[in-house]
N, C-alpha and C positions, 0 to 999 in steps of 0.2 A: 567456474561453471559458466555455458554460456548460456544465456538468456534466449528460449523455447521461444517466446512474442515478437523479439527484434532482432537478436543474434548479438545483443550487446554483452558485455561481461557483465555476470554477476557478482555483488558483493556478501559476505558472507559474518551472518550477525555474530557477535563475540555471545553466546548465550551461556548461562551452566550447564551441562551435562548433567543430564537424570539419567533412572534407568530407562526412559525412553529414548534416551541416545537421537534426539532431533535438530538437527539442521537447518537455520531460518536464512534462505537465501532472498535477497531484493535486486530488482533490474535499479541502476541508479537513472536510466533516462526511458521506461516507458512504465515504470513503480511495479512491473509483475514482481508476484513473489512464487517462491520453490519451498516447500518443505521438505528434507531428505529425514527417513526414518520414521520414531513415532510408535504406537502402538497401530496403528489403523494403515496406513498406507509405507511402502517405501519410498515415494516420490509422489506428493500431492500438489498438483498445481488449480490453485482456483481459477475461476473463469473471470471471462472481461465481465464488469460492472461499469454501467454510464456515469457519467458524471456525479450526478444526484444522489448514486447509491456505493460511491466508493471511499466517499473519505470521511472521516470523522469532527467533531467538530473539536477544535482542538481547547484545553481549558490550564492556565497559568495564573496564578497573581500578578505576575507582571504585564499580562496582558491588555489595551486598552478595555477600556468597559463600552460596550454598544456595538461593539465591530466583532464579527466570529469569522476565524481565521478556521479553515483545515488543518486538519494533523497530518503531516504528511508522514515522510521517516526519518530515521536518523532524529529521533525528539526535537523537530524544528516543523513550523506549517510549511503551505508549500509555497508563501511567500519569503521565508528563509529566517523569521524569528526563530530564534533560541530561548528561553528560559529556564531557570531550574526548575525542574519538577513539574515539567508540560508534560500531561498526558494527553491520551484521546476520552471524550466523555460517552457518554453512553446512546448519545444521540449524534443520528446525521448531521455533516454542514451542509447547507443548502444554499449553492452557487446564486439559485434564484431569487433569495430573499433579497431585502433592501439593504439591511447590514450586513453581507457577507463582503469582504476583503474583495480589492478589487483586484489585487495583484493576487492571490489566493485563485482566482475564477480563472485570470488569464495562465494561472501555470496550468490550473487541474485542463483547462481546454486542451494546451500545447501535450502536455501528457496524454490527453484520452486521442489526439491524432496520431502519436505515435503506434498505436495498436492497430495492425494492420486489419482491416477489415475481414479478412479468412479468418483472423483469430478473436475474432466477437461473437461467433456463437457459442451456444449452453457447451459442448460437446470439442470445442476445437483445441483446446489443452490436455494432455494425458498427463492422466495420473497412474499410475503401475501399482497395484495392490500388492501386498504381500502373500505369498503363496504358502501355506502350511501345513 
């Protein structure tokens, strides 16, 4: 699939199969994602989010203590740590705090440039409802 934001390819999540039969697709170089299926939509694309309010604050035990990394994808921040059992926690990372990763700030920037400015508005991603 090719990626609606940039025209880069999409990769496509290894997910289980439910009976909603959904589809989690990620750009690997401007982080959109695609959902195909689903109960609600056949093709939902979420909108651009700025920096501030796109990425999670990532949480590991092997992670240092005082430094908050983003969760990016593929269960690594977006400065490229891996750990077992990194999730994303329930709260924002905030680029602007004093602890946030510094390599973390400069990926999530280099990613929020690659989102072409036509596609930062509320409305500039389609998503295709289901017709019933």
């Amino acid at each position: 699939m090719e990626c609606d934001v940039c025209g880069q390819a999409m990769w496509r999540w290894p997910v289980v199969q439910t009976a909603r039969e959904e589809e989690i697709w990620s750009c690997l170089w401007c982080h959109a994602a695609t959902y195909v299926g689903g109960e609600w939509f056949e093709i939902s694309r979420p909108p651009y989010l700025p920096v501030e309010m796109r990425w999670e604050k990532a949480v590991a035990d092997g992670l240092a203590a005082g430094v908050s990394h983003a969760f990016g994808i593929f269960d690594k921040t977006l400065c490229g740590i891996q750990e077992v059992g990194m999730s994303p926690s329930d709260h924002w990372w905030l680029p602007e705090r004093e602890n946030a990763c510094g390599a973390c700030r400069e990926a999530a920037v280099v990613i929020d440039d690659r989102w072409p400015q036509a596609m930062r508005g509320e409305d500039a991603r389609v998503s295709v409802a289901r017709r019933l």
